[in-house]
C-alpha positions in Angstrom: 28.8 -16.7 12.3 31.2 -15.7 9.7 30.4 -15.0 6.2 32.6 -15.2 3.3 31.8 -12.4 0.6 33.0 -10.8 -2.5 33.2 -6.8 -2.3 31.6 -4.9 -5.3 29.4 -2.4 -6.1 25.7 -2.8 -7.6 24.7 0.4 -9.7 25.6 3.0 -7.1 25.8 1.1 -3.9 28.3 -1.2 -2.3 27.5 -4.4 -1.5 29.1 -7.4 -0.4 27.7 -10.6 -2.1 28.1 -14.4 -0.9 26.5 -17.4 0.1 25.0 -19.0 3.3 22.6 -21.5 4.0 19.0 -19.9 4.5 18.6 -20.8 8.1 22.1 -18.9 9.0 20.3 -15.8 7.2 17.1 -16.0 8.3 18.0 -16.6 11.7 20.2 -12.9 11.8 18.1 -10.9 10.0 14.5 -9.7 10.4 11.8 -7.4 8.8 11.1 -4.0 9.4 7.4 -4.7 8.9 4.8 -1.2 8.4 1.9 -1.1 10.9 0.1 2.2 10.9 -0.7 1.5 14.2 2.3 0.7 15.6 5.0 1.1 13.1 4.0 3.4 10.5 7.4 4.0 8.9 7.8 0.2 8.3 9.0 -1.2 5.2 8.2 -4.7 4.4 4.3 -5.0 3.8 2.0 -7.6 5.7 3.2 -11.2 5.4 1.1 -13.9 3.2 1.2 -16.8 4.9 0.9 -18.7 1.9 3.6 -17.0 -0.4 5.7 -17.7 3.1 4.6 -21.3 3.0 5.5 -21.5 -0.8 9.1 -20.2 -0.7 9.8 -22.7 2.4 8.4 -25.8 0.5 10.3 -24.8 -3.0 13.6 -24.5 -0.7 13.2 -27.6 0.6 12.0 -29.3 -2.4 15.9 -28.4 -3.3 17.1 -31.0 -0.5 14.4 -33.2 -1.3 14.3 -33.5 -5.2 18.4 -32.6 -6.4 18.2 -33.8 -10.1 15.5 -30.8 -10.3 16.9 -27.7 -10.9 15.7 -25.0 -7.9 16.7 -21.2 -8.3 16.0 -18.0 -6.9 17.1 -14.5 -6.7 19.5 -13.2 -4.3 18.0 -12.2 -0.4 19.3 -8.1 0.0 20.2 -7.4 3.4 21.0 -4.5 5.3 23.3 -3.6 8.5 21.2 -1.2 10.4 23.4 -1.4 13.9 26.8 -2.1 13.1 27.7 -2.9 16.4 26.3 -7.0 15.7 28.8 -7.4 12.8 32.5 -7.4 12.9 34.6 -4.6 11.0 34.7 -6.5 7.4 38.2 -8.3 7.2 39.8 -8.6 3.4 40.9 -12.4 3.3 42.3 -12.3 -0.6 43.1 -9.0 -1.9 42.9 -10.4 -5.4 39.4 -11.6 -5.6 38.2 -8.7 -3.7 37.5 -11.5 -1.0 36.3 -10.3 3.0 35.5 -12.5 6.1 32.1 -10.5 8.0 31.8 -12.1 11.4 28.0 -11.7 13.0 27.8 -11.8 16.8 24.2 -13.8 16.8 24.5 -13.4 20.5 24.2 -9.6 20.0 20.7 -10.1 17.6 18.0 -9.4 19.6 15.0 -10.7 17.1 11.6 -9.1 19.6 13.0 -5.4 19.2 10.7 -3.5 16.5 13.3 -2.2 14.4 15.6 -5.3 13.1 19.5 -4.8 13.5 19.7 -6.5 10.3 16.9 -5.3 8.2 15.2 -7.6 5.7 14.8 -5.1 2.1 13.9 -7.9 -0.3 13.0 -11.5 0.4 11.4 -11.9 3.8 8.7 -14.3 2.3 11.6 -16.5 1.6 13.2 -16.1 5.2 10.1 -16.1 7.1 10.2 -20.1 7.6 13.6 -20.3 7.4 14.5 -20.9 10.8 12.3 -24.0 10.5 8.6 -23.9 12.1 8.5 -26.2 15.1 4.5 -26.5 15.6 4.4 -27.5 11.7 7.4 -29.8 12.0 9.3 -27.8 9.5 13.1 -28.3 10.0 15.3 -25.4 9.4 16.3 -25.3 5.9 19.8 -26.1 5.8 20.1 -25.3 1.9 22.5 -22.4 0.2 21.2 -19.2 -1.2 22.8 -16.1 -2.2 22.5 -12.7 -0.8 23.6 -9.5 -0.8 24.6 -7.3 1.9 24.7 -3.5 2.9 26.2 -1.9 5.6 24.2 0.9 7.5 21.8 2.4 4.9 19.2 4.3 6.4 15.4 3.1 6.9 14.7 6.1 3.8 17.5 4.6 1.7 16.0 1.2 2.4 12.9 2.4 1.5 13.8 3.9 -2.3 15.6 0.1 -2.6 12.2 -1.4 -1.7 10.1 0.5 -4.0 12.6 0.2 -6.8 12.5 -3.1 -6.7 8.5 -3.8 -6.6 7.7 -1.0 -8.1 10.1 0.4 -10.7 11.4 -2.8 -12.3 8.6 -5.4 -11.3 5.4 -3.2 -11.2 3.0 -4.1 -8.2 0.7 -1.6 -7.7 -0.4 -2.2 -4.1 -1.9 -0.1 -1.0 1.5 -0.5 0.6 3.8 1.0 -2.3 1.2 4.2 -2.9 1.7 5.0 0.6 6.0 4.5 0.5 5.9 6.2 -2.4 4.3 9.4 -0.4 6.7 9.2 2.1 10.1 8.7 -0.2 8.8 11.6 -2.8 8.8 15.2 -2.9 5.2 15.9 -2.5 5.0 18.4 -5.1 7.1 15.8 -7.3 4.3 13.1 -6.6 0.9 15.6 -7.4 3.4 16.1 -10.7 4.1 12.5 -11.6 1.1 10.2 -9.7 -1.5 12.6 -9.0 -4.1 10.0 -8.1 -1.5 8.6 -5.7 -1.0 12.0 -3.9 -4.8 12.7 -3.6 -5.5 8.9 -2.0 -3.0 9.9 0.4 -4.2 13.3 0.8 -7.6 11.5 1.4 -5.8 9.6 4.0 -3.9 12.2 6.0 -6.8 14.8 5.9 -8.4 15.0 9.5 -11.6 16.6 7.5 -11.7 14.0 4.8 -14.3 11.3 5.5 -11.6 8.6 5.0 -9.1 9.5 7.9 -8.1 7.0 10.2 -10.2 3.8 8.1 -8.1 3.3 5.5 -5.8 0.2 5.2 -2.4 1.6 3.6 -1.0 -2.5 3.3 1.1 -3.1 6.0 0.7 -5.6 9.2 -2.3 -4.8 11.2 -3.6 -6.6 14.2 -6.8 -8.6 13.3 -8.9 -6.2 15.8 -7.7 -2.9 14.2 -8.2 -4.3 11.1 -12.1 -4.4 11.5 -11.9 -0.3 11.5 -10.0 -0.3 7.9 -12.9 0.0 5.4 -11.0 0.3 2.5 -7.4 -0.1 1.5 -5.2 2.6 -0.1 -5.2 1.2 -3.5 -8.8 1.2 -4.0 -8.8 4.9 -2.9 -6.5 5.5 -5.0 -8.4 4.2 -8.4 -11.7 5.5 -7.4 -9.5 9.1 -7.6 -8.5 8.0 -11.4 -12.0 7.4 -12.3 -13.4 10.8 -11.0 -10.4 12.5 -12.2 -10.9 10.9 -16.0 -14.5 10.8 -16.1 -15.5 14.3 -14.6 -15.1 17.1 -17.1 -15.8 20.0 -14.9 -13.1 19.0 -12.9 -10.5 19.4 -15.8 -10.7 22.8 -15.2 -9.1 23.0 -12.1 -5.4 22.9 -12.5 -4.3 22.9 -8.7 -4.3 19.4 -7.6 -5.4 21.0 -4.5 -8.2 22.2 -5.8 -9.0 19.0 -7.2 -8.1 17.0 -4.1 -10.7 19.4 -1.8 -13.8 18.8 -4.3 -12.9 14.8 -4.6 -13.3 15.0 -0.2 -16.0 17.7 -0.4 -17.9 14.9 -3.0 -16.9 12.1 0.0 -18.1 13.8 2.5 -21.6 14.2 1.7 -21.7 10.3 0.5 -20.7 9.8 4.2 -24.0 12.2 5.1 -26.1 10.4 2.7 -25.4 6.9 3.3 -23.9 7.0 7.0 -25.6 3.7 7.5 -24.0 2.1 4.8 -20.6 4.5 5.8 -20.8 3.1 9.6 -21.0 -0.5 9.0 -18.9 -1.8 6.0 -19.7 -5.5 7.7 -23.2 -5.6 7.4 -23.3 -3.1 3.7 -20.8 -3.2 0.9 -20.7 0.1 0.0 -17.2 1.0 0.6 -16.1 -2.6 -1.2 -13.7 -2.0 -3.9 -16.6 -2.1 -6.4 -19.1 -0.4 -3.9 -16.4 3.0 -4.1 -15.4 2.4 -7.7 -19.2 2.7 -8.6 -20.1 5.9 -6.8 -16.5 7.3 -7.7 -18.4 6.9 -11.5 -21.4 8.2 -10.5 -19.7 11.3 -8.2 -17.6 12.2 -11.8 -21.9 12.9 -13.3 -22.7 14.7 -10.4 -19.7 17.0 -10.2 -20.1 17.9 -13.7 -23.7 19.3 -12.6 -22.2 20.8 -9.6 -19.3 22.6 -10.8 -19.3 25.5 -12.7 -17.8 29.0 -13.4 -20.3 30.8 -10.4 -20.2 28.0 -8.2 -22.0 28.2 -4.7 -18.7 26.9 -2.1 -20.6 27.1 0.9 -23.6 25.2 -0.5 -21.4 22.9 -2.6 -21.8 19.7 0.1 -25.3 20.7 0.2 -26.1 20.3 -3.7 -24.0 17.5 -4.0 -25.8 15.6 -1.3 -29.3 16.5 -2.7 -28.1 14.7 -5.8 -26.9 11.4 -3.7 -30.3 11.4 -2.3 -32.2 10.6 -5.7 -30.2 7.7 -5.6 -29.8 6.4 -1.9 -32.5 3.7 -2.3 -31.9 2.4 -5.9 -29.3 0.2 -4.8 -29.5 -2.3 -1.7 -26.0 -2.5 -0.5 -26.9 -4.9 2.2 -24.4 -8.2 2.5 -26.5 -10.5 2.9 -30.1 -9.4 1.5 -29.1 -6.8 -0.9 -28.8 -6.8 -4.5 -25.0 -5.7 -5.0 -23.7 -9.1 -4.1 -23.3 -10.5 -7.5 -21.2 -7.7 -8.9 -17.4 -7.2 -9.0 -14.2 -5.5 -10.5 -14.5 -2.1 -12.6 -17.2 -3.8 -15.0 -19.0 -4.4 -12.1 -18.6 -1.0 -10.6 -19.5 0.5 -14.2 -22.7 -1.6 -14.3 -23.9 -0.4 -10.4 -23.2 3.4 -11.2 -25.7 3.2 -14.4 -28.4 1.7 -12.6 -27.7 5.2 -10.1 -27.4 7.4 -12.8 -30.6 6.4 -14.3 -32.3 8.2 -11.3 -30.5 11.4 -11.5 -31.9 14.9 -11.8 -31.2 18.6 -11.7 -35.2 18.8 -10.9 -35.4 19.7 -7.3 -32.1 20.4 -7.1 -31.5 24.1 -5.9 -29.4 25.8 -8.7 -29.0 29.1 -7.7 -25.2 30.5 -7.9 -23.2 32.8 -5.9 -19.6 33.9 -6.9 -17.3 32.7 -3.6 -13.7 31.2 -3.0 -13.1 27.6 -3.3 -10.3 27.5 -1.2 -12.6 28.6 1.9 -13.5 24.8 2.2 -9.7 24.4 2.7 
């Protein structure tokens, strides 16, 4: 396959710009997609099968409708293994004009890692080759693209978060988690501290969320039964306790901060292990389900935390608190009475009907000067 291109440079990087019909593109190229599983350093997030299905039929609504205008933006490719593609060849000097030959007998499309990596627009590609069981034909229609020559997965990386991230903000489990492994991670407690602590969270064999947390790439429908919750909603129950909690203003290590949010976590995990074990049957670590007891964890920090706290009884008294309130609400899918409720206002409405039932009587109170970072 050749490819005729124009030679330039975008911002900082060199690029090679043309035109090709979509199959021709989609049939070379492929995604680097993240499974934690499997391929945790992945870029491209889990496909939707219906934006996939979308950007097929709008492409081919181009062949099908031509007195309606059809645009979109240009498909950024990258050369991983630069042994598929022929040295580039300059064709017209004056135009800055080359000739790129691809050897598509040298594309090997099953191997994990694409040759030619997919950074932006594999929704659009996915069909592209056509879909045979559907009856889809291969879409035999021009778009433009732009193409780099052996960046690395990191660089990749940066170019994928800059573009759904920096300049079109999508705030998803996938992009919290690239941004954890593309930034300094003293940068990212600086600049997104919520974002480093969901991680934290994450990565933390003692932290009651390690290993069930969905960070947004592909997963296989049978692993996917053991993610309980996805990185983003981690990552805005942190905001809330963070914002709400004043006690834990005074804590200026986001260490600190990120050992008290999983010492907090960890005795909701005691409390409610029923709820904890089956997030089928109960809804307690739903979106809202977290969000709500991320409110009501900010109250009981504040009556946990203090100048003399007690470290090594600190799980203790916070789980005597959570047990005022394990049978107020009936998290149950099916029978409970949680069902109806939804989103942060739903969240909000749940943790007052907890709070209600809060009380430092019973509670043991007694202090003892010890070191925080013991629970470390």
């Amino acid at each position: 396959m050749e490819l005729l291109v124009m030679k330039g440079t975008n911002l900082n990087t060199p690029v090679y710009r043309g035109f090709a019909s979509i199959k021709d593109i989609a049939t070379i190229s492929a995604p680097d997609t993240g499974d934690q599983d499997h391929n945790p350093n992945g870029l491209q997030r889990e496909l939707k099968e219906k934006h996939a299905r979308d950007g097929y039929r709008y492409a081919e609504d181009a062949l099908k409708s031509p007195d309606r205008g059809h645009i979109w933006p240009e498909l950024i490719l990258n050369v991983r293994e630069t042994t598929v593609i022929d040295e580039p060849l300059l064709v017209d000097e004056q135009h800055n004009l080359f000739k790129i030959v691809v050897h598509e007998d040298r594309i090997d499309k099953s191997l994990l890692h694409p040759q030619i990596s997919r950074i932006d627009g594999n929704h659009r590609l996915f069909y592209g080759e056509g879909h045979p069981i559907q009856g889809w034909p291969p879409l035999e229609v021009s778009t433009p693209f732009s193409l780099t020559i052996g960046l690395t997965p990191l660089q990749e990386t940066y170019f994928f978060v800059d573009i759904n991230d920096n300049q079109v903000k999508m705030p998803t489990s996938h992009l919290y988690h690239l941004l954890s492994r593309i930034t300094d991670s003293e940068l990212l407690a600086q600049k997104k501290p919520t974002v480093w602590i969901a991680n934290k969270l994450v990565a933390d064999y003692k932290s009651p969320f390690h290993g069930i947390v969905d960070l947004g790439g592909a997963k296989d429908k049978v692993q996917a039964l053991d993610r309980k919750i996805n990185l983003a909603h981690l990552r805005t129950s942190t905001e809330m306790m963070l914002k709400l909690s004043i006690k834990l203003r005074d804590y200026k290590e986001i260490e600190d901060k990120c050992v008290i949010i999983r010492t907090y976590w960890t005795a909701v995990k005691r409390v409610f292990s029923q709820e904890w074990a089956d997030s089928k049957k109960y809804l307690l670590l739903r979106g809202y389900g977290v969000w709500s007891m991320s409110i009501v964890g900010a109250d009981i920090l504040d009556r946990c935390l203090g100048p003399r706290v007690k470290w090594d009884k600190f799980e203790d008294q916070i789980a005597a608190y959570l047990r005022q309130i394990r049978g107020v609400l009936n998290w149950d899918a099916k029978d409970g009475d949680v069902k109806g409720y939804g989103g942060r206002l739903g969240a909000a409405q749940l943790a007052d009907k907890m709070k209600e039932f809060l009380s430092d009587e019973g509670v043991d109170m007694r202090i003892l000067v010890d070191g925080l970072k013991t629970l470390y």
